[in-house]
KOLROTI-252298 format. One record per residue (C-alpha): x, y, z; residue in three letters. Coordinates in nm, 3 decimals, padded with zeros to 5 digits. Each point is the difference from the previous one (the first is absolute). Layout:
<recs>
[[X Y Z] 'Ala'];
...
</recs>
This chain:
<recs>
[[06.998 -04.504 -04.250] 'Unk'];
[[-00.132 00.037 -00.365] 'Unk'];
[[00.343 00.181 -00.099] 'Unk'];
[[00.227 -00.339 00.149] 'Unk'];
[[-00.249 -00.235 -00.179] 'Unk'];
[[-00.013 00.193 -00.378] 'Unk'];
[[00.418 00.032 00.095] 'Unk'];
[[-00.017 -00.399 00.041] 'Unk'];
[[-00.179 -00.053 -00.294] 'Unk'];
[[00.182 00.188 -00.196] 'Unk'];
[[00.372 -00.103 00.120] 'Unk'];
[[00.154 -00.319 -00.090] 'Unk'];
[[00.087 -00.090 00.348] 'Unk'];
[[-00.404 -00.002 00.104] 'Unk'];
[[-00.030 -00.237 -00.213] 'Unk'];
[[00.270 -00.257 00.066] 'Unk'];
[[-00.108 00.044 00.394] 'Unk'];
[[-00.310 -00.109 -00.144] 'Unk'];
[[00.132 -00.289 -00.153] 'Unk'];
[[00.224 -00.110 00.211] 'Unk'];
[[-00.372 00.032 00.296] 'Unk'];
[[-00.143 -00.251 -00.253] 'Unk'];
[[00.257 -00.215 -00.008] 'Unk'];
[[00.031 -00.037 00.389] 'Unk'];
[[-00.375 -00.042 -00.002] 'Unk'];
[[00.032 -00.292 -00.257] 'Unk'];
[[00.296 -00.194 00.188] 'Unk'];
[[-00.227 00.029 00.334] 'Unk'];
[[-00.308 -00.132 -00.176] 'Unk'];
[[00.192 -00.265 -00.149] 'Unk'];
[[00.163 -00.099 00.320] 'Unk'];
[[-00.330 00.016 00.172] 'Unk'];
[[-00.153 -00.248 -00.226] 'Unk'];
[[00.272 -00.255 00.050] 'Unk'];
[[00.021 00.008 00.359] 'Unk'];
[[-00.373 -00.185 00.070] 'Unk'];
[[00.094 -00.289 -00.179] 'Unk'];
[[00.414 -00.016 00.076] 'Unk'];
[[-00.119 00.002 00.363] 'Unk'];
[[-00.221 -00.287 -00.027] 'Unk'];
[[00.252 -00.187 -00.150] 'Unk'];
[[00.280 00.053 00.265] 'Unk'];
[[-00.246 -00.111 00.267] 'Unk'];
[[-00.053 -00.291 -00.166] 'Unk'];
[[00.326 -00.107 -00.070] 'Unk'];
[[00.066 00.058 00.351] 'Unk'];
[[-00.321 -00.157 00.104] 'Unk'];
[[00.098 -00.311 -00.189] 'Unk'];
[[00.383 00.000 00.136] 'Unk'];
[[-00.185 00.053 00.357] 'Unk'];
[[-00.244 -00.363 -00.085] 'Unk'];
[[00.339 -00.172 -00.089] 'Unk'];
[[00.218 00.101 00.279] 'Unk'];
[[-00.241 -00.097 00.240] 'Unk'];
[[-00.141 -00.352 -00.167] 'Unk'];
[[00.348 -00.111 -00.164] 'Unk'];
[[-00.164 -00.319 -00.146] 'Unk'];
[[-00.306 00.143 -00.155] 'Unk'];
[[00.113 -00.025 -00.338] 'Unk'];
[[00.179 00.311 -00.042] 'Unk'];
[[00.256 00.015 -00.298] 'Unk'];
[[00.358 00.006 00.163] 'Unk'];
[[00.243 00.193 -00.150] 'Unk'];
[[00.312 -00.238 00.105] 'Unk'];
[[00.133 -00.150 -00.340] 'Unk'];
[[00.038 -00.305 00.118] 'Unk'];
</recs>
């Protein structure tokens, strides 16, 4: 086990597999972060398109151009 790690450390290709580990962990942590607050946000666009389907005169903004 020592002899693959002091190998790793010393090749080139330890350390871009190292790199490329910190890169994935990065993009997850980012994507974990945004998902909390993009979820709320859905359900309340679709909580909001719910209220207005089901109470058409309640003073919903209609998208009809007219």
């Amino acid at each position: 086990m020592k002899n693959m790690l002091m190998r790793l450390w010393k090749e080139e290709e330890g350390q871009d597999l190292l790199e490329y580990a910190l890169l994935l962990v990065l993009i997850v942590l980012v994507a974990a972060a945004a998902i909390d607050p993009l979820g709320k946000t859905i359900a309340t666009i679709f909580t909001n398109a719910n209220n207005c389907a089901s109470n058409p005169g309640a003073g919903c903004a209609g998208g009809g151009g007219t």
